[in-house]
C-alpha positions in Angstrom: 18.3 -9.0 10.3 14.8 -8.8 11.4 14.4 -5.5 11.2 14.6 -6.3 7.5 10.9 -7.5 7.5 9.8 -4.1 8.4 10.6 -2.7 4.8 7.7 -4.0 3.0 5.3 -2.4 5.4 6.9 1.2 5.4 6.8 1.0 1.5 3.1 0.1 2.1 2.7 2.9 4.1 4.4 5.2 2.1 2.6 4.4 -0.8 -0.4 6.7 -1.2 2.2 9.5 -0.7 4.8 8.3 -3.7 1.9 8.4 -5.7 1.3 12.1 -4.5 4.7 13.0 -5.4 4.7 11.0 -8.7 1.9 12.9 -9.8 2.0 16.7 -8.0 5.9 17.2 -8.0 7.5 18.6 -10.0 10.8 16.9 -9.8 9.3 13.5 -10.4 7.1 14.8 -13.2 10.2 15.2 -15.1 11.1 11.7 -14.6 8.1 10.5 -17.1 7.0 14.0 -18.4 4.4 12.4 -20.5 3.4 9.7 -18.5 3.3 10.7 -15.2 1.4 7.4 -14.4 4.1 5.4 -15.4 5.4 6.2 -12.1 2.3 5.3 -10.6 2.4 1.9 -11.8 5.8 1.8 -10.5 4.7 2.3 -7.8 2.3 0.2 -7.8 3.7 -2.8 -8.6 6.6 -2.8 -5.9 3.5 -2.2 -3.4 2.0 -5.0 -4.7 5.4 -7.0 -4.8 5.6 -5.7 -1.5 2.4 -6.7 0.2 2.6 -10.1 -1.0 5.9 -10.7 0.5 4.5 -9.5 3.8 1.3 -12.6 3.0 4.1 -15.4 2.1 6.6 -14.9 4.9 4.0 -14.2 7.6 5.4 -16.9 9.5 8.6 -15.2 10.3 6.4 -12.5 12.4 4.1 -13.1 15.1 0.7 -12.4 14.7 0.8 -9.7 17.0 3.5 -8.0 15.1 1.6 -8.1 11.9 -1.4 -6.6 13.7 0.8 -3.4 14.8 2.1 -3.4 11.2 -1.0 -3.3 9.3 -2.6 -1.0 12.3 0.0 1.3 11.8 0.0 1.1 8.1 -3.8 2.0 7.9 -3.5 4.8 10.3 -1.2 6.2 8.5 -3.1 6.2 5.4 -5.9 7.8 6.4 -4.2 11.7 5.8 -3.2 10.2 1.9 -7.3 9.5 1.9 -8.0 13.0 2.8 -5.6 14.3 0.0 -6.8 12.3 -2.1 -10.3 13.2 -1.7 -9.1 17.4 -2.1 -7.8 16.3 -4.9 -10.8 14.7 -6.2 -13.0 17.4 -5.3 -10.8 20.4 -6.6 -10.1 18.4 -9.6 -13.6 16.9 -10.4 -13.8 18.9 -13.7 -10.5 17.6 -14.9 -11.1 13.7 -14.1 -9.8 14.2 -10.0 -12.7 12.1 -8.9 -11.8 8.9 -10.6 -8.6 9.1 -10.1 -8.5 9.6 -6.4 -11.2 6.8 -6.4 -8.4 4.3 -8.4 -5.5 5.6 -5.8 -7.8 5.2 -2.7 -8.5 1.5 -4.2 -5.3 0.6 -4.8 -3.8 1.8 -1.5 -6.8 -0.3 0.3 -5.9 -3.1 -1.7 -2.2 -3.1 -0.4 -2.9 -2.2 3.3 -5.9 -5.3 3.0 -3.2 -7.1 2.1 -0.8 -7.0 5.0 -3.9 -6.9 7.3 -5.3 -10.5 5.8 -1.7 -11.7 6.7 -2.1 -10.5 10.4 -5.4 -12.1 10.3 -4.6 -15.3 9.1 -1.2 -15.5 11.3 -3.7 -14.4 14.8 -5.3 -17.0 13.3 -3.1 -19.8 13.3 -1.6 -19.1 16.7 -4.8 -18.9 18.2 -5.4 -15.3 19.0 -8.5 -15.2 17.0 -11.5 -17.1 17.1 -12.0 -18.2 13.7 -15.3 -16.6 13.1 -13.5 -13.2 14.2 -10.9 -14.1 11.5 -13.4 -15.0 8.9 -14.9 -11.1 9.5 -11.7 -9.2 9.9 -10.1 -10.7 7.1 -13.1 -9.2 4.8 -13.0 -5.9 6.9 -9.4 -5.4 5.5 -10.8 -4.5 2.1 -12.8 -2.4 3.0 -13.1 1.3 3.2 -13.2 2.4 6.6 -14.1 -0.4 8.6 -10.7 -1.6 7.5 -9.2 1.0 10.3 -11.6 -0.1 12.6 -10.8 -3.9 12.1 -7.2 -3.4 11.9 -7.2 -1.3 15.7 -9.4 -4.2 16.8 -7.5 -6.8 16.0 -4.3 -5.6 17.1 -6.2 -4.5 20.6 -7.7 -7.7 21.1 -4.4 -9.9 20.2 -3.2 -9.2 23.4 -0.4 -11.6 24.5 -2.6 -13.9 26.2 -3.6 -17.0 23.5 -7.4 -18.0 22.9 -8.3 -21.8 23.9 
């Protein structure tokens, strides 16, 4: 069954790109034709629902598991930020900007999520000095250096512990 814990973090991952479909395809438009961001807060809220199951049963992963997960999860996001900001610059007349802005946000918030939890479990078995916890766990939440921190992290969790 532990391959069961992987399912929040795909969601994660594959959030930026449900909320692309929920708002761009057609299909999906038809579910809420109105309110296409309905959908989006759908969305939303089982990534949210997700990312804090990943915080409160970090102790059933090792800290270098979590590391991969929320590398992996961030690097995978960074094409979604690219859409998104196309879509805020073809868009811009018609309200694009903000709205990538909100989805960039929220998917940052999510990923920072999962990447606090690797944090705090490298933490707490030692493979993280806690200044370098203190600093990553703020680097989560934040644009770009959060892809930096994650890599770092999960390069620098090696196998061998911190005294």
């Amino acid at each position: 069954m532990r391959h069961l814990n992987w399912i929040p973090p795909l969601y994660i991952g594959a959030f930026p790109y449900v909320c692309l479909a929920a708002l761009y395809v057609e299909p999906l438009r038809d579910i809420f034709p109105r309110h296409p961001f309905r959908l989006v807060g759908i969305a939303w809220a089982l990534g949210l629902a997700a990312a804090l199951v990943v915080l409160f049963t970090r102790n059933r992963w090792t800290g270098r598991e979590l590391a991969r997960a929320s590398m992996l999860i961030k690097l995978v996001h960074i094409p979604a930020y690219a859409v998104w900001f196309a879509v805020g610059i073809l868009l811009f007349l018609f309200m694009g900007a903000p709205l990538a802005f909100v989805m960039d946000v929220m998917a940052i918030i999510l990923s920072g999520i999962v990447g606090l939890a690797a944090v705090l479990r490298c933490r707490r078995e030692r493979r993280l000095a806690t200044k370098a916890a203190v600093v990553n766990g703020v680097l989560q939440f934040v644009f770009c250096a959060d892809v930096f921190s994650a890599v770092w992290v999960y390069r620098n969790t090696k196998e061998d512990f911190l005294s």
